[in-house]
C-alpha positions, 0 to 999 in steps of 0.5 A: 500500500502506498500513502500519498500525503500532501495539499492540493498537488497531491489531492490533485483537483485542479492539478494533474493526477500523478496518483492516478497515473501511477495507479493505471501503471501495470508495474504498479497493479500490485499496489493501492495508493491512497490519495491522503491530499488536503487543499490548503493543508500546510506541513503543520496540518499534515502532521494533525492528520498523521494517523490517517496515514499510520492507520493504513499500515502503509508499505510506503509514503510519499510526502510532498507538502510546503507549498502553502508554508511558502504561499503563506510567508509572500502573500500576507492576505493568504496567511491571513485566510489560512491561519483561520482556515486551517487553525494554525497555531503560530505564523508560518515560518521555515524553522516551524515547517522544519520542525513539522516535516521532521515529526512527520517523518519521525513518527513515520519511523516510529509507527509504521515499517513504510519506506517514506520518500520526501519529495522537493517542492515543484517551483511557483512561477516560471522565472528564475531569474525574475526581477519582480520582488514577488517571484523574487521572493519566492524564488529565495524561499524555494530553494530554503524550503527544498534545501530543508526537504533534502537536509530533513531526508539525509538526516533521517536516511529516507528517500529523496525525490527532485522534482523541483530540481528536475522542472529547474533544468528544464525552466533554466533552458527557456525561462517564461513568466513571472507569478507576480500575486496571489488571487482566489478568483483565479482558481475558481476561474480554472475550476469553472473552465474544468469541471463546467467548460470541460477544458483539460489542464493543459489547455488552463494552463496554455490560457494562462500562459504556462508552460508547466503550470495551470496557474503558475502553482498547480502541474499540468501534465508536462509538468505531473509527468515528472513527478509521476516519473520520480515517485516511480522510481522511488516504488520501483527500489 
């Protein structure tokens, strides 16, 4: 059994289905994967809900969680939203995530005998070399976040799987735009264009000009295949 933990890239409503794509694989018949993704969730309300994950005696675990830990530090409004919505106890802050990230971890371990894979954070935005002081922020703190994934992963002797670096080499090669704000509408824009217009990830992502994105956070296929990819790899050990 294979747990999938994680926010909105994992729950994969609006975002491609990297968990369902693994699961039609025949490699992997022998596998039930269990969607455990929370939209909104950040690496503190991952650890709350732990024992959904423990409960399923998993042989295996794949964490990608963080995006909203980041989503929260540049964009106040969304913290604002988030700390009520979620019920967060403090302001998020990179030592608070890395403290989340290696309970969960450590729990993990403790509770379960799973192989546990960290996976890094797919970048926000397509512009490594952006001077917009949003991207630019964001920028900054993809690669602390991610620098913690990888040090919690060596530290703790469990998997680690490079997604963003694997979409960094690929954006490096022909950078596109800016993700220069945060607005809510959007996203019920592209749910309106999916679920009502029946227009596909790949086409949302094209309308809003992305390249490996459907909004500049959430993955197309181009973009999910690169995940699917590592998480493969990572079942196949």
């Amino acid at each position: 059994m294979v747990a999938c933990l994680g926010a909105s890239i994992t729950e994969a409503k609006g975002s491609f289905d990297w968990i369902g794509e693994l699961a039609k694989r025949p490699q992997n018949q022998g596998f039930r994967f269990y969607n455990l993704g929370v939209g909104g969730d950040l690496a503190y309300n991952a650890l709350q809900r732990l024992p959904s994950v423990t409960a399923r005696r998993p042989d295996k675990v794949v964490i990608i969680i963080g995006h909203n830990d980041i989503v929260s530090l540049v964009f106040p409004r969304v913290r604002r939203a988030f700390t009520r919505w979620k019920r967060l106890p403090q302001k998020p802050s990179p030592e608070w995530y890395r403290q989340n990230l290696e309970t969960i971890v450590r729990r993990l371990k403790q509770e379960t005998t799973a192989q546990i894979a960290l996976v890094s954070l797919s970048q926000m935005g397509e512009d490594p070399n952006s001077t917009n002081p949003i991207q630019q922020n964001l920028n900054s703190l993809f690669q602390i976040y991610n620098g913690i994934i990888k040090s919690t992963a060596e530290a703790e002797k469990v998997a680690y799987l490079p997604f963003y670096e694997r979409i960094q080499e690929q954006i490096a090669i022909a950078p596109g735009q800016a993700f220069t704000s945060f607005r809510f509408w959007r996203f019920y824009r592209d749910a309106f264009r999916l679920f009502v217009l029946r227009r596909s990830l790949d086409e949302i992502g094209l309308m809003n000009g992305w390249r490996f994105h459907t909004d500049g956070l959430h993955l197309n296929s181009r973009a999910g295949m690169i995940l699917t990819d590592l998480v493969q790899g990572f079942l196949d050990r």
